[in-house]
N, C-alpha and C positions, 0 to 999 in steps of 0.2 A: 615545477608549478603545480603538476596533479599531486604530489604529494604534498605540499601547503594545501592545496584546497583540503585535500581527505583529512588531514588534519584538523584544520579551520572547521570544516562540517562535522568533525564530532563533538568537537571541542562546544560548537554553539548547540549540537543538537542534544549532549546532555545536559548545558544550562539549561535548556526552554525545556527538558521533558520531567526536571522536577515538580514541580508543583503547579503545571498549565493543562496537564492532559487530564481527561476526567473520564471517570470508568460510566458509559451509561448503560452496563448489564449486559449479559450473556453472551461475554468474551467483547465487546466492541468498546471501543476507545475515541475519545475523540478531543482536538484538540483546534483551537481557531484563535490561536495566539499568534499564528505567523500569516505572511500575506495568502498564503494556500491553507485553508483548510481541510482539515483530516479525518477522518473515520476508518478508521481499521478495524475488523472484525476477523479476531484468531479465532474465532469456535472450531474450525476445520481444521488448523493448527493442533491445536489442545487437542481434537481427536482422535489425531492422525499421528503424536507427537514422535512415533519413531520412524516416521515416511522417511524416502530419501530424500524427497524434497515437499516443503510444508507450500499451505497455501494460504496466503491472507488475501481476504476482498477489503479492497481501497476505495476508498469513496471523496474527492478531491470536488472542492470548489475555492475559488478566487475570489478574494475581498473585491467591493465594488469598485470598479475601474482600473480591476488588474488583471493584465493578460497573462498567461505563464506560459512556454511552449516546453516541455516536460518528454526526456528518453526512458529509455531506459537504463544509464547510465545515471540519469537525476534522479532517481526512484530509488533508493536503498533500503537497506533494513544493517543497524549497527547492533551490536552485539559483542560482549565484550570487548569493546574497543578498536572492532574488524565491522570494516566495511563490508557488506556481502552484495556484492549488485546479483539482478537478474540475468538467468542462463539466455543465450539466444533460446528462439523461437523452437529452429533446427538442433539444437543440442538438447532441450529438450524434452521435442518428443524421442528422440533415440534412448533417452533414459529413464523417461516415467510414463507411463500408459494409466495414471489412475484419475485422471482431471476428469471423467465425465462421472465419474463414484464422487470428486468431491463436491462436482457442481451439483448432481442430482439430490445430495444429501445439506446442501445450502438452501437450496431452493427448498427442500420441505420442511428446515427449522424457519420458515417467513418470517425475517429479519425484518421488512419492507416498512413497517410501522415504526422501528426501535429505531431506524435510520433516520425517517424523516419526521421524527420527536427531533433530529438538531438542523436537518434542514428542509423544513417548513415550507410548501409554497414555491419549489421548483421542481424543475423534471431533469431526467436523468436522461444523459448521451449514450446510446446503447450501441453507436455505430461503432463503436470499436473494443479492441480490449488488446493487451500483450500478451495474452495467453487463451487463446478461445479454444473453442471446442473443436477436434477435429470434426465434426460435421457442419461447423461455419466459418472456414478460413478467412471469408470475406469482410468479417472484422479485424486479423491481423493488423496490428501495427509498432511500430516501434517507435513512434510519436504521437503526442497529444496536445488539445491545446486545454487551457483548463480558464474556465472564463468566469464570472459573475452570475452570469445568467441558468449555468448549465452542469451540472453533477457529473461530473467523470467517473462511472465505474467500472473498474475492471480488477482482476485477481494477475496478485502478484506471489510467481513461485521462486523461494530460494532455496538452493543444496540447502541438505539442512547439518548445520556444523556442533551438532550433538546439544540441540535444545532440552531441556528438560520441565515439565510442570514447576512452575515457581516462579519461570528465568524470564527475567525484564530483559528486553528490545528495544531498539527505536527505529519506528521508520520514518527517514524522511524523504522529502523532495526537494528541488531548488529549480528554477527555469534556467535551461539552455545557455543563454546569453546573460541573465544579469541573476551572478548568483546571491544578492540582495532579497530577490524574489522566491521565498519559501515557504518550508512550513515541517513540524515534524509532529510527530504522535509518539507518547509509550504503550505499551505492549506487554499487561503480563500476562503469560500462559499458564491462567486456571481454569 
């Protein structure tokens, strides 16, 4: 059964990332075709591109009147035709120690307006993320709810499986329970 899904979820997430995702500048993508809307921002990606593990900041909101309840297991990034989910939490920081070089260095390209040029008129959920900084554990989590109302951001890191500048991605998401409820974005790293 998980392998019809993994299937099914590529199979739909490279129909919708041909001609639905739309580049709005300086590495960030966004796409609001599916019931979850998307925004991915590889500029850290593209910077980083031989890290062992790259970082994209996700920016998720919910068409109105849809709830999504989102793991880490529903969060992927595809890539030649390989599903790559995210590392546990604990696995790793045991293998990469460079998340506050990449956050410090997001935070000073202030993306903050290029973002909400696509969404407009909400506020963003800051209480959590799947990959926080060690000096704020107290956002850890491994679930999310992702509403209408409320911007979900957080950075999502995957092993990096020999990306190169050029190379189209796709990340998507689906909810927990009804994988009906999704959404994906393309991703090229220039």
């Amino acid at each position: 059964m998980k392998k019809l899904w993994v299937t099914l979820f590529i199979l739909s997430l490279s129909i919708s990332l041909s001609a639905q995702t739309q580049d709005i500048g300086q590495g960030a993508f966004f796409n609001d075709e599916g019931q979850i809307n998307i925004i991915v921002d590889a500029s850290i990606a593209v910077r980083f591109i031989d890290s062992d593990y790259i970082m994209l900041m996700v920016y998720m909101l919910a068409d109105k009147g849809v709830t999504a309840n989102v793991n880490r297991d529903t969060v992927v990034v595809v890539f030649k035709e390989e599903v790559h989910k995210m590392p546990t939490l604990k696995d790793f920081r045991k293998e990469f120690r460079q998340e506050n070089r990449d956050m410090r260095i997001y935070e000073r390209m202030g993306k903050d307006s290029l973002i909400m040029s696509q969404f407009y008129g909400y506020s963003f959920n800051e209480t959590f993320d799947f990959f926080p900084l060690r000096s704020d554990p107290q956002k850890s989590t491994d679930r999310a709810t992702v509403t209408s109302s409320m911007i979900i951001q957080t950075k999502l890191y995957v092993k990096n499986p020999g990306f190169k500048k050029g190379d189209v991605m796709g990340v998507g998401v689906r909810d927990i329970e009804d994988p009906n409820i999704k959404g994906s974005c393309a991703v090229v790293l220039k």
